[in-house]
LODREN-858169 format. One record per atom (N, C-alpha, C): x, y, z; residue number from 1; atom name; residue in three letters. Coordinates in steps of 0.05 Angstrom, whole numbers, plus 5000, padded with zeros to 4 digits. Last residue first. Example, Ala and Ser with C-alpha at 12.3 -4.5 7.8 and 13.67 -1.06 7.14 Angstrom:
2
     x     y     z  pos  site  code
  5257  4955  5142    2     N   SER
  5273  4979  5143    2    CA   SER
  5258  5001  5157    2     C   SER
  5264  4886  5156    1     N   ALA
  5246  4910  5156    1    CA   ALA
  5264  4934  5156    1     C   ALA
***
This chain:
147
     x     y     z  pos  site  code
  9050  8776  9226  147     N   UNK
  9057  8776  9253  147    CA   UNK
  9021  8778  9282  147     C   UNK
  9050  8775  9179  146     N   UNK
  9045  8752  9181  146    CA   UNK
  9059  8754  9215  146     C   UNK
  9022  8823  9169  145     N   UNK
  9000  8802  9157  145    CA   UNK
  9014  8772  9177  145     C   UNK
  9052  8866  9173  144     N   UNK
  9036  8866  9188  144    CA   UNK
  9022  8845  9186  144     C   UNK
  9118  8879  9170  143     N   UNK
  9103  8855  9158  143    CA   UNK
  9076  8851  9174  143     C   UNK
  9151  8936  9175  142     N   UNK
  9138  8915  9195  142    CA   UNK
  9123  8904  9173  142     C   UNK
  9211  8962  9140  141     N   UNK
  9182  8950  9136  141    CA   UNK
  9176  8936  9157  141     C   UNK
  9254  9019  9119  140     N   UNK
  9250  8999  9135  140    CA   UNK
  9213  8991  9134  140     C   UNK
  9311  9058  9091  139     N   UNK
  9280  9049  9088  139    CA   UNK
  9270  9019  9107  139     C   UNK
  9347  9100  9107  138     N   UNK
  9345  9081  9111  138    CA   UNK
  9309  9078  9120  138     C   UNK
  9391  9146  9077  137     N   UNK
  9359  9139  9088  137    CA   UNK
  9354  9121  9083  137     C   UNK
  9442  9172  9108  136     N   UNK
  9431  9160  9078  136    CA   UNK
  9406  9155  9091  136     C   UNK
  9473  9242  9117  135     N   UNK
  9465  9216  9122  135    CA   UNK
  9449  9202  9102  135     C   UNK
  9508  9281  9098  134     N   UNK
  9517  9273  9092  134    CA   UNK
  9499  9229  9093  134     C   UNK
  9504  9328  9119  133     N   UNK
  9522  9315  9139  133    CA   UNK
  9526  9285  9128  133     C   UNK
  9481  9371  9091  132     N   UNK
  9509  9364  9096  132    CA   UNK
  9526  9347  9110  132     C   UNK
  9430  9344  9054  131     N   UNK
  9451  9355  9085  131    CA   UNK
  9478  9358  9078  131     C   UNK
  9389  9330  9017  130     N   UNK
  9408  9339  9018  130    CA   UNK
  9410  9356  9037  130     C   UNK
  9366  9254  9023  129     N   UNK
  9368  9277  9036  129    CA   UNK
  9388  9306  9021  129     C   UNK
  9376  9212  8987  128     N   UNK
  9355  9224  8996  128    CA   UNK
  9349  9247  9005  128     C   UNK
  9422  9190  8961  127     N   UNK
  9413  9213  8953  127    CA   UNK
  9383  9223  8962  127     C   UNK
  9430  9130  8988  126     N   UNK
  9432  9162  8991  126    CA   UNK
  9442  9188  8982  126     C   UNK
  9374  9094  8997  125     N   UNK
  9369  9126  8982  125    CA   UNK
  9394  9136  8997  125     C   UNK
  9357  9029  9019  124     N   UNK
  9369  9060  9029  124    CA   UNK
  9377  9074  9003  124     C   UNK
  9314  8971  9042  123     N   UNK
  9329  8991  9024  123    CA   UNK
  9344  9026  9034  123     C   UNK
  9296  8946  9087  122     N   UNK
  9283  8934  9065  122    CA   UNK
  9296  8953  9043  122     C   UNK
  9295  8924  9151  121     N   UNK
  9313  8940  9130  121    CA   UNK
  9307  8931  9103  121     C   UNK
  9244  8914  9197  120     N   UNK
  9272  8904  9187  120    CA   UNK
  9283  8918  9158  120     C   UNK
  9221  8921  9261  119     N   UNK
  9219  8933  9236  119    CA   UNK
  9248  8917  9221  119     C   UNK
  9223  8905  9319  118     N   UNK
  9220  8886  9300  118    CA   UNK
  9207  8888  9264  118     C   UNK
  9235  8948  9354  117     N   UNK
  9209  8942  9350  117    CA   UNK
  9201  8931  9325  117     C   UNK
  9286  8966  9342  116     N   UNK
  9274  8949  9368  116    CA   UNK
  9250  8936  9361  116     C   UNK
  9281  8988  9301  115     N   UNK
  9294  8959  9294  115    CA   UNK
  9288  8939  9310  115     C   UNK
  9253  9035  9307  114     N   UNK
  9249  9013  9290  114    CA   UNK
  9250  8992  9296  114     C   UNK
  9296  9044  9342  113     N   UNK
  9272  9051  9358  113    CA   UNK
  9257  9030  9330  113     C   UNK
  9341  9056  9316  112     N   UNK
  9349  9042  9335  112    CA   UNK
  9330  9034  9341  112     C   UNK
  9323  9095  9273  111     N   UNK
  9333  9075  9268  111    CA   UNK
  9336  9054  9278  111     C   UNK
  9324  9149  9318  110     N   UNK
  9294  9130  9312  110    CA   UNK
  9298  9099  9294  110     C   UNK
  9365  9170  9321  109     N   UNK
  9359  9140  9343  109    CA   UNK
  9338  9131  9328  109     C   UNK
  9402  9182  9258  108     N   UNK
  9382  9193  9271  108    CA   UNK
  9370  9160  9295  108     C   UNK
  9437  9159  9220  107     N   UNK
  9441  9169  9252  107    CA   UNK
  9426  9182  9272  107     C   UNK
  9411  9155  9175  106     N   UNK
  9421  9134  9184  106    CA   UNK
  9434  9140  9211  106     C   UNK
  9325  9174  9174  105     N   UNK
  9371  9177  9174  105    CA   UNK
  9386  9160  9187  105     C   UNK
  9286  9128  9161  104     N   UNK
  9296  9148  9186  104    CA   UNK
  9324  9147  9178  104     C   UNK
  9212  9109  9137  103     N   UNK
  9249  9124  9129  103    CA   UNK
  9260  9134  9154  103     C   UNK
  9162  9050  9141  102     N   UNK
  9188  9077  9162  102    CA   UNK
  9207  9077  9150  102     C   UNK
  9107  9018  9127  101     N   UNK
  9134  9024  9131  101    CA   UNK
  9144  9054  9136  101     C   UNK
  9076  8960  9137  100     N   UNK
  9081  8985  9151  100    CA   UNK
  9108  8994  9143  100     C   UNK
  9024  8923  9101   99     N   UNK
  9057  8931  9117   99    CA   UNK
  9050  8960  9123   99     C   UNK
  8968  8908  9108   98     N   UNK
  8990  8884  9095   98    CA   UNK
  9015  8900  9105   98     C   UNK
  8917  8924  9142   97     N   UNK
  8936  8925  9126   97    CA   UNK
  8956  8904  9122   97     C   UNK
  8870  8922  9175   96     N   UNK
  8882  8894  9153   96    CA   UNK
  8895  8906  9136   96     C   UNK
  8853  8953  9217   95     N   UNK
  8846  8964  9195   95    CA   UNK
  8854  8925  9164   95     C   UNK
  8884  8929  9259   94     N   UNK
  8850  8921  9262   94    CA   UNK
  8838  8937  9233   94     C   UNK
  8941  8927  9242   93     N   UNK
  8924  8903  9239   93    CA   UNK
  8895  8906  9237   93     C   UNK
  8937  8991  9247   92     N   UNK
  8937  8983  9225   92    CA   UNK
  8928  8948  9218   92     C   UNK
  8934  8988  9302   91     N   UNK
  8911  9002  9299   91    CA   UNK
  8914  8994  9262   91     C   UNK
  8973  8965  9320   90     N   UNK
  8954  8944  9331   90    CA   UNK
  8933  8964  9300   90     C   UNK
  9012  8998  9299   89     N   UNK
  9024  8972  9289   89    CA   UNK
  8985  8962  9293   89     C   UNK
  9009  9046  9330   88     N   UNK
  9009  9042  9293   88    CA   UNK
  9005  9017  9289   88     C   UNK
  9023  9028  9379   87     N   UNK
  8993  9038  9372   87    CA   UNK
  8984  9033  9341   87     C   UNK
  9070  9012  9374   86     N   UNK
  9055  8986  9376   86    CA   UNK
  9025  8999  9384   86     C   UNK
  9096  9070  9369   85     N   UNK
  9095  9058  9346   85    CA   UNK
  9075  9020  9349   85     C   UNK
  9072  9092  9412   84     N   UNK
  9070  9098  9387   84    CA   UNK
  9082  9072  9362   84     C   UNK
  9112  9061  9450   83     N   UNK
  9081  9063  9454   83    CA   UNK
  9064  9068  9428   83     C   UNK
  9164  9078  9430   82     N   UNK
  9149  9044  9433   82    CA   UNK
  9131  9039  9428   82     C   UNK
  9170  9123  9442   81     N   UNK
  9165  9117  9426   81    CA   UNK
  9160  9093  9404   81     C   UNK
  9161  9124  9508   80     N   UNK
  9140  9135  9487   80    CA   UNK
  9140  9130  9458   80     C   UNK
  9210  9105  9538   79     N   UNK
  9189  9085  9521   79    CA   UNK
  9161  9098  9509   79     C   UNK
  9239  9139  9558   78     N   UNK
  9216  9128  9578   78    CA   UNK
  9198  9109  9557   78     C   UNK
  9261  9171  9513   77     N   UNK
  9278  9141  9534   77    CA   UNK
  9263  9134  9558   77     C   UNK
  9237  9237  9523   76     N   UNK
  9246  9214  9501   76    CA   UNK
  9266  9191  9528   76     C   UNK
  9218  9279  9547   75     N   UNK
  9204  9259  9561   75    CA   UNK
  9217  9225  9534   75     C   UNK
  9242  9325  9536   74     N   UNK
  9243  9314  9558   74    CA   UNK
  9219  9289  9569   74     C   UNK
  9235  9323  9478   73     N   UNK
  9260  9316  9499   73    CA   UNK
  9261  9311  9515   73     C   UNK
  9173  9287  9465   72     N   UNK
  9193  9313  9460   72    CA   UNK
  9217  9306  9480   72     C   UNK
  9175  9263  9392   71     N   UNK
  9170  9257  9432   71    CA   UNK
  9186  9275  9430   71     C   UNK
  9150  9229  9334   70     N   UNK
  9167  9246  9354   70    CA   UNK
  9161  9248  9383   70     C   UNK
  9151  9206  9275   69     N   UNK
  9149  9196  9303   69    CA   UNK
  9166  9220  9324   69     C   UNK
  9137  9211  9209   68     N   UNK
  9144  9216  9235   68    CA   UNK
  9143  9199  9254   68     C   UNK
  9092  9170  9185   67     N   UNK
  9097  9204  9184   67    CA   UNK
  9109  9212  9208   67     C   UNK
  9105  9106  9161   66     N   UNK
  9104  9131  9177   66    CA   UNK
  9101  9160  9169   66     C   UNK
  9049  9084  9107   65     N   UNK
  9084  9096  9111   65    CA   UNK
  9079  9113  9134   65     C   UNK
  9024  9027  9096   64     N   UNK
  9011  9051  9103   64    CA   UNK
  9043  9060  9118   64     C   UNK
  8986  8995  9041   63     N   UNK
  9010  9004  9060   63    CA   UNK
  9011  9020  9074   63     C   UNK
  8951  8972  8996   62     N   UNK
  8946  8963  9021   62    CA   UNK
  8983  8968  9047   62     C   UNK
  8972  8982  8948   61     N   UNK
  8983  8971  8952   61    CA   UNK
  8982  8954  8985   61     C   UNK
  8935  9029  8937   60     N   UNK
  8938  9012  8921   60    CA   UNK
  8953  8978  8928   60     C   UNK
  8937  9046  8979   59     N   UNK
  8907  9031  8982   59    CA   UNK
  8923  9024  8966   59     C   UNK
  8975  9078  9023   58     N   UNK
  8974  9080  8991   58    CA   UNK
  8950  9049  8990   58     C   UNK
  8968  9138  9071   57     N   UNK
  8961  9107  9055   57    CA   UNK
  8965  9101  9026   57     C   UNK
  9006  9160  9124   56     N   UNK
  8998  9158  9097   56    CA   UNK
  8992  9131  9088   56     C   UNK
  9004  9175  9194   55     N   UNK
  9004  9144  9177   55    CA   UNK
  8990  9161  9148   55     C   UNK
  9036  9194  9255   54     N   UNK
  9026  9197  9236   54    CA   UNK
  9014  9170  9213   54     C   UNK
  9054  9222  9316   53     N   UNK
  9056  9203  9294   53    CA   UNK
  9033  9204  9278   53     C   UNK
  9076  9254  9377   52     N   UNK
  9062  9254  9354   52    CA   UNK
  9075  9246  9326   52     C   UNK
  9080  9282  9446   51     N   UNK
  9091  9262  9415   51    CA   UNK
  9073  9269  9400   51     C   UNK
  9048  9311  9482   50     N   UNK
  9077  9308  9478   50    CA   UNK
  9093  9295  9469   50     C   UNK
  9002  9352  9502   49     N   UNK
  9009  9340  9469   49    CA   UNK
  9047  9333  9478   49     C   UNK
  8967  9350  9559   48     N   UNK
  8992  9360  9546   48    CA   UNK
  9007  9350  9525   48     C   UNK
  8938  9323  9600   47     N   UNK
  8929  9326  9584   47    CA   UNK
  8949  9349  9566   47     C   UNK
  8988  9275  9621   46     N   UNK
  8965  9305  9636   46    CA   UNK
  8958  9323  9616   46     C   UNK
  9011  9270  9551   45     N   UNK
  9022  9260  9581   45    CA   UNK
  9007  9283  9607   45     C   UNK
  8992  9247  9492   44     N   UNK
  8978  9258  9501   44    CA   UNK
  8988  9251  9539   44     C   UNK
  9012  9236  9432   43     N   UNK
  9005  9219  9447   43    CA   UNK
  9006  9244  9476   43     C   UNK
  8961  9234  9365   42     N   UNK
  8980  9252  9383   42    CA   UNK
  8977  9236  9414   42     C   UNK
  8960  9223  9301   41     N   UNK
  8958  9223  9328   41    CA   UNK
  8979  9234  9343   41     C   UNK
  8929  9235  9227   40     N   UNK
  8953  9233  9260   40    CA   UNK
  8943  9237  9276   40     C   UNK
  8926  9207  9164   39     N   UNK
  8918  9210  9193   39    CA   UNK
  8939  9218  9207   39     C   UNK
  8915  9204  9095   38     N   UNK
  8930  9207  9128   38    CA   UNK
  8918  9211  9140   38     C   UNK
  8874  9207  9060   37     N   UNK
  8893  9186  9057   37    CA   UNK
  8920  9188  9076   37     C   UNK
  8828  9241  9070   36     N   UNK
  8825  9214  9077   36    CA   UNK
  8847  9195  9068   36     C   UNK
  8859  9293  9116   35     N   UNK
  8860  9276  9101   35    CA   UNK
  8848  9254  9091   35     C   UNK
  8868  9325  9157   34     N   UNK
  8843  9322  9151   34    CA   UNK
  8834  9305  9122   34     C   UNK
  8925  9328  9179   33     N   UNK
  8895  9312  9197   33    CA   UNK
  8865  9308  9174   33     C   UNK
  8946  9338  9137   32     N   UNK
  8959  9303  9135   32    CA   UNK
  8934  9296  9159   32     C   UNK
  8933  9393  9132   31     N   UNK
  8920  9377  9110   31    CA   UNK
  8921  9341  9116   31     C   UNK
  8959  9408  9171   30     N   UNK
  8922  9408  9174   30    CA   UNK
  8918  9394  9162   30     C   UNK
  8998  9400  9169   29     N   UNK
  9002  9388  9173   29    CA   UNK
  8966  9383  9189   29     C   UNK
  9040  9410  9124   28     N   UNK
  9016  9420  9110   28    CA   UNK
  9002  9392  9134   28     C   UNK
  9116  9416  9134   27     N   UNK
  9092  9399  9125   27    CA   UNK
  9062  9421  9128   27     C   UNK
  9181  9440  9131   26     N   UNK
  9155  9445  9142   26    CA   UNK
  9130  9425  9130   26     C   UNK
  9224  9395  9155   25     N   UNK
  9211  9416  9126   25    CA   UNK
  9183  9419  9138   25     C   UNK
  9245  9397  9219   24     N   UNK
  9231  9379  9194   24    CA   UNK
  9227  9401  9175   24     C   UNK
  9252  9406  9279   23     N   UNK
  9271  9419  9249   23    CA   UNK
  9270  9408  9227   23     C   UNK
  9244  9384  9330   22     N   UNK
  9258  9366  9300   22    CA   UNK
  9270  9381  9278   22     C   UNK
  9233  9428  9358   21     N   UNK
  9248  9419  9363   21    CA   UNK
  9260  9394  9354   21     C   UNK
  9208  9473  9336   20     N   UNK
  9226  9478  9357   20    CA   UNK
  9250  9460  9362   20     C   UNK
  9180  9447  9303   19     N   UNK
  9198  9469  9289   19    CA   UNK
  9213  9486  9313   19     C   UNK
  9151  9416  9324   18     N   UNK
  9165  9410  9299   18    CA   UNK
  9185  9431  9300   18     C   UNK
  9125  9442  9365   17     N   UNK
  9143  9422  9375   17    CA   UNK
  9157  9415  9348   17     C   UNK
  9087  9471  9329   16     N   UNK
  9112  9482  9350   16    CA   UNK
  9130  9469  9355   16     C   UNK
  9057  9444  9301   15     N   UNK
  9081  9454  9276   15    CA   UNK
  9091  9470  9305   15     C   UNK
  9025  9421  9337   14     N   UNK
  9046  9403  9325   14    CA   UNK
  9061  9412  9312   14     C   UNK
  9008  9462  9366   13     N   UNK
  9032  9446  9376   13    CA   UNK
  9041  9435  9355   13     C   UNK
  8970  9475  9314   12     N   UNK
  8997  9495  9326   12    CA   UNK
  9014  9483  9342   12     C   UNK
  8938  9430  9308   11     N   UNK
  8952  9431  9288   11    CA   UNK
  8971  9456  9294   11     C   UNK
  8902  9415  9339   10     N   UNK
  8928  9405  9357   10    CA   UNK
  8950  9413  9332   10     C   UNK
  8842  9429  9317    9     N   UNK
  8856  9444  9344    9    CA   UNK
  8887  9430  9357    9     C   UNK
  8840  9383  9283    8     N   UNK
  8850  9414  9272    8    CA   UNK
  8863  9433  9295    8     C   UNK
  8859  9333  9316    7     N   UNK
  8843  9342  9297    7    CA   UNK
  8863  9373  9285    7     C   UNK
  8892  9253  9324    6     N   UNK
  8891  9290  9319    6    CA   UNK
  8872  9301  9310    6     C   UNK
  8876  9206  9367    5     N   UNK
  8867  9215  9334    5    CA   UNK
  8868  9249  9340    5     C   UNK
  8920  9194  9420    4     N   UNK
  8886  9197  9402    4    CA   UNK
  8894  9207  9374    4     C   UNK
  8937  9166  9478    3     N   UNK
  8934  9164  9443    3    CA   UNK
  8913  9169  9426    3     C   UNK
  8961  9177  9545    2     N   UNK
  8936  9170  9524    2    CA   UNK
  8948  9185  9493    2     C   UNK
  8979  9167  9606    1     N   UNK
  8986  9170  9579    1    CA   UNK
  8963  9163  9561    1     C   UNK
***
């Protein structure tokens, strides 16, 4: 398993596996690689793109907000999305950010995958989404300064 920094050549998996199989709004997802206020990675199983996370910055405030987190099906509940997110976590300390934060629907697992990973609930929008199903969005923060 390996974690790297996206470039331009991983920008058709990533809107494949998006749109096969999250079903996200579509994103501008050359623009979130070639960004100087995002980044993404991609986590990488025999050399074959099979997650992928992200990080927007707001400097003003020294933060830096998920973009996602995904894994594909057949490889989700082996702890890839662990891996990813204590990549975010190390790679934002060695930068000195102050937090980290993550939106995920309120029934969506990634909620569960947060919480594990010692994110804690800091607000919810719901009028975030419009679904039909109705879910709220649940805002969540790692405290990167005092861990």
């Amino acid at each position: 398993m390996k974690i790297r920094q996206a470039n331009l050549k991983d920008v058709k998996t990533i809107e494949g596996l998006n749109k096969k199989y999250f079903r996200e709004r579509e994103r501008d997802w050359g623009k979130l690689i070639s960004s100087k206020n995002s980044e993404m990675f991609v986590l990488e199983l025999n050399k074959k793109v099979m997650g992928f996370t992200g990080l927007e910055y707001q400097k003003w405030n020294n933060t830096a907000h998920v973009i996602d987190i995904f894994i594909h099906p057949s490889h989700k509940k082996k702890g890839y999305g662990t891996k990813l997110i204590k990549f975010l976590i190390k790679y934002l300390k060695n930068k000195k950010y102050r937090s980290l934060i993550a939106e995920a629907p309120s029934l969506n697992p990634a909620l569960i995958l947060y919480l594990k990973n010692n994110f804690r609930i800091c607000g919810f929008n719901d009028r975030y989404y419009s679904n039909k199903s109705k879910e709220i969005a649940i805002f969540l923060s790692y405290d990167l300064k005092t861990r």
